[in-house]
C-alpha positions in Angstrom: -5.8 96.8 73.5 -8.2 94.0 74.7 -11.1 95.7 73.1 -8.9 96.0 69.6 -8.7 92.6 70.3 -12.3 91.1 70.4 -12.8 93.7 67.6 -10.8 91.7 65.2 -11.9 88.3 66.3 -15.7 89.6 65.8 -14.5 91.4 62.5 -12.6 87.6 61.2 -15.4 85.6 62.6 -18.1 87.5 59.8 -16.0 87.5 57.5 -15.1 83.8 57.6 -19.0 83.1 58.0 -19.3 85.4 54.6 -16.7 83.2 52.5 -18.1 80.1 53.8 -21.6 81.5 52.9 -20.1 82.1 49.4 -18.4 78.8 49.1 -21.4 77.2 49.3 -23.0 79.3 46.9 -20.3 78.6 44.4 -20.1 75.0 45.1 -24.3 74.6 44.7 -23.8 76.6 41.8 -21.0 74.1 39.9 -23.5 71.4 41.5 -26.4 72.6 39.5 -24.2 73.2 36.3 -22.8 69.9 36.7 -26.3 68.5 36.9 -27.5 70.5 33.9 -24.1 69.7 32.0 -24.8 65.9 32.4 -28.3 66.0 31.4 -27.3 67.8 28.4 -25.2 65.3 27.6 -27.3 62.3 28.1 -30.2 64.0 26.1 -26.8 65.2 23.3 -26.4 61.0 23.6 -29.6 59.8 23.3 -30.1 62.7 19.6 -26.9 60.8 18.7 -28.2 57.4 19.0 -31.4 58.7 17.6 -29.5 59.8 14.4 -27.3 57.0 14.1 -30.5 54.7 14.6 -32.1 56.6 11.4 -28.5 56.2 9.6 -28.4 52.6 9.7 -32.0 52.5 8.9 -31.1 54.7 5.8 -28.2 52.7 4.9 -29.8 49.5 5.3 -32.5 50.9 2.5 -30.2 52.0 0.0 -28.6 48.7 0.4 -31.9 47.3 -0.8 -32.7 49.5 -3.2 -29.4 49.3 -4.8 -30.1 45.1 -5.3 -33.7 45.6 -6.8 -32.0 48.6 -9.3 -29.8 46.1 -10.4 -32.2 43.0 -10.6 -35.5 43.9 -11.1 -37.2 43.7 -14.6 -40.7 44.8 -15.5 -41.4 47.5 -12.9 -41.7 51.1 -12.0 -39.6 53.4 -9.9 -42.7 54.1 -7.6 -42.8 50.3 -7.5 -39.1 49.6 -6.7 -39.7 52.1 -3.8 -42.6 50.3 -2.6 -40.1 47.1 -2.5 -37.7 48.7 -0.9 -40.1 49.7 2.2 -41.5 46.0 2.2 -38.3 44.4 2.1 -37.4 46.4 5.1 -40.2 46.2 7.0 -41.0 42.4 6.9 -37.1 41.8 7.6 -37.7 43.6 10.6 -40.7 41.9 11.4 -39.2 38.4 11.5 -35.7 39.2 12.2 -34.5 38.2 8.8 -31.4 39.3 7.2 -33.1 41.3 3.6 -30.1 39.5 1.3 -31.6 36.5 3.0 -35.2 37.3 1.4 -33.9 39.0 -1.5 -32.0 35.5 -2.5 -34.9 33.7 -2.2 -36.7 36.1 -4.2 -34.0 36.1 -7.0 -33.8 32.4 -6.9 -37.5 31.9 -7.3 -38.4 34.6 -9.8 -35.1 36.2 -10.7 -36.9 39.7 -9.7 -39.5 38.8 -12.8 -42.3 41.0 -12.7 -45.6 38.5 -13.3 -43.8 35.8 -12.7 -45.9 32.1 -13.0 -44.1 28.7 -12.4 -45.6 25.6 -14.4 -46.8 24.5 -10.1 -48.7 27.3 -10.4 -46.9 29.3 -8.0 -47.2 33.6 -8.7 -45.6 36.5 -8.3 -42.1 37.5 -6.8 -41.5 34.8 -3.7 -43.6 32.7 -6.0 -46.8 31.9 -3.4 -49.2 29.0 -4.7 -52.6 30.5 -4.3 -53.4 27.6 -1.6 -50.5 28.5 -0.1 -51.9 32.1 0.4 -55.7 31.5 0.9 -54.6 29.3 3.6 -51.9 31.8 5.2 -54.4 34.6 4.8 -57.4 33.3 6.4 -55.3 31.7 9.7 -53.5 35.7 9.8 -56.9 37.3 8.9 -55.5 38.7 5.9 -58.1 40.2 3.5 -57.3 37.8 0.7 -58.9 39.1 -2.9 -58.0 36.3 -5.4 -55.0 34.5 -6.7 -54.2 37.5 -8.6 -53.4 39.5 -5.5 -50.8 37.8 -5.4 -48.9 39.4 -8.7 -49.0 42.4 -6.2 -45.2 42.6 -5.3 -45.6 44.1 -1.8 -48.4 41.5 -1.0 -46.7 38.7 -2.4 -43.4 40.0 0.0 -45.8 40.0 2.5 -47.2 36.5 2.2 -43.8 35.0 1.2 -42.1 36.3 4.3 -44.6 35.1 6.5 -44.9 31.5 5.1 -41.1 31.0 5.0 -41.3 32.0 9.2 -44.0 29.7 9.7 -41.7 27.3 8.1 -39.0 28.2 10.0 -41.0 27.4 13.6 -42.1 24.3 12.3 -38.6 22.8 11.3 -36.9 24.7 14.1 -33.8 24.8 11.2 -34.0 28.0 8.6 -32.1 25.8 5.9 -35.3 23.2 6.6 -37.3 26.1 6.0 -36.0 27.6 2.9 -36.3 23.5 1.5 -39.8 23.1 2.3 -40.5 26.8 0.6 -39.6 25.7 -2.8 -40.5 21.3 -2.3 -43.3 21.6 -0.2 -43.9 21.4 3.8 -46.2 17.7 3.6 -43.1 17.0 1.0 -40.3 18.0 2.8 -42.1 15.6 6.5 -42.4 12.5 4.5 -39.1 12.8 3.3 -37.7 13.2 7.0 -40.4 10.8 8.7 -39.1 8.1 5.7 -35.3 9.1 6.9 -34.6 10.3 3.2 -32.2 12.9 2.6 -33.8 16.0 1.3 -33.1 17.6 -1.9 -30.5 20.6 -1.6 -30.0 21.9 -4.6 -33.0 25.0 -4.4 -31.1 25.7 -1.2 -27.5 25.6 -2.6 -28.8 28.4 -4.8 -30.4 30.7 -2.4 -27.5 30.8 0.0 -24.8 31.3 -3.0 -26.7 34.1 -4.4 -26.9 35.4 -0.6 -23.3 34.8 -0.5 -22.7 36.9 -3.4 -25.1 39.7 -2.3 -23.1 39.9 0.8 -20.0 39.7 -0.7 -20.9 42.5 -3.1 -23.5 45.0 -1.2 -21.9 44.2 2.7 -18.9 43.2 2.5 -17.2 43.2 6.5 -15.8 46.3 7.2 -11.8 46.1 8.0 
């Protein structure tokens, strides 16, 4: 009877050392797939903010595009493309809004291919070549003529720049967006004299940006 005894404690004391053994399988087992099932889904994240990223992006294009379609006169699809990239990119670059820039260009050369104003100022953000020589040589931008400047994604590029260099000098962007169209020596004596400056170039710019808003990103309800 005794011996029956120790027999069965031996007998339950293996067999509880066997499910414990397996219980700690199991549970390093659900540990691992729990560790692989959250890394999945961290990486199944990070795709999904990947693709949203290049959605946006994509969107953000087509917005473009769709304004230049409708505006632009004189130039070719491969050239409305090319717009659309620039547009982008130099938005990008200096945290501009695109309707922001593609006001201004509509206000300054109604999206004109060859555009000239009777100041002398060319292309598509309308750039005096002084303007550009001197923005190109303090950027060390290969400048090759006034003429470069009746080529639109050059032109984008130089405009863009000049209106941020504008807009770190006056420390105001609706300061900025005056001195781009009356002149940045213009626009000081007029403040140093304590004259009000002229609005009306900027009235324009921001209703046309108004109305690209309103029409191509309108808030979403």
């Amino acid at each position: 009877m005794t011996l029956g005894v120790k027999v069965i404690r031996k007998s339950g004391i293996m067999v509880s050392k066997f499910i414990g053994a397996l219980l700690i399988l199991l549970y390093l087992g659900q540990s691992v797939a729990i560790i692989y099932l959250v890394q999945d889904r961290h990486e199944l994240e990070g795709i999904l903010r990947e693709q949203q990223i290049k959605i946006n992006e994509l969107e953000e294009k087509l917005k473009i595009l769709d304004i230049i379609e409708e505006f632009q006169v004189g130039f070719k699809d491969e050239e409305v493309a090319q717009l659309t990239q620039v547009v982008y990119d130099e938005s990008k670059k200096y945290g501009y809004d695109p309707l922001l820039i593609l006001a201004l260009i509509l206000t300054e050369s109604s999206f004109r291919k060859g555009q000239v104003s009777e100041m002398g100022a060319m292309g598509l953000m309308q750039v005096k070549p002084s303007v550009g020589s001197a923005l190109s040589r303090r950027r060390g931008i290969n400048w090759k003529g006034e003429l470069s400047l009746f080529e639109p994604a050059f032109n984008i590029q130089l405009g863009t720049l000049y209106l941020f260099e504008l807009i770190l000098k006056f420390k105001d962007v609706k300061k900025a967006i005056i001195a781009y169209n009356l002149g940045e020596n213009a626009l000081k004596l007029r403040l140093r004299d304590g004259q009000n400056p002229p609005t009306y170039f900027l009235r324009r710019v921001l209703k046309k940006y108004e109305e690209l808003k309103e029409k191509y990103d309108p808030p979403r309800g």
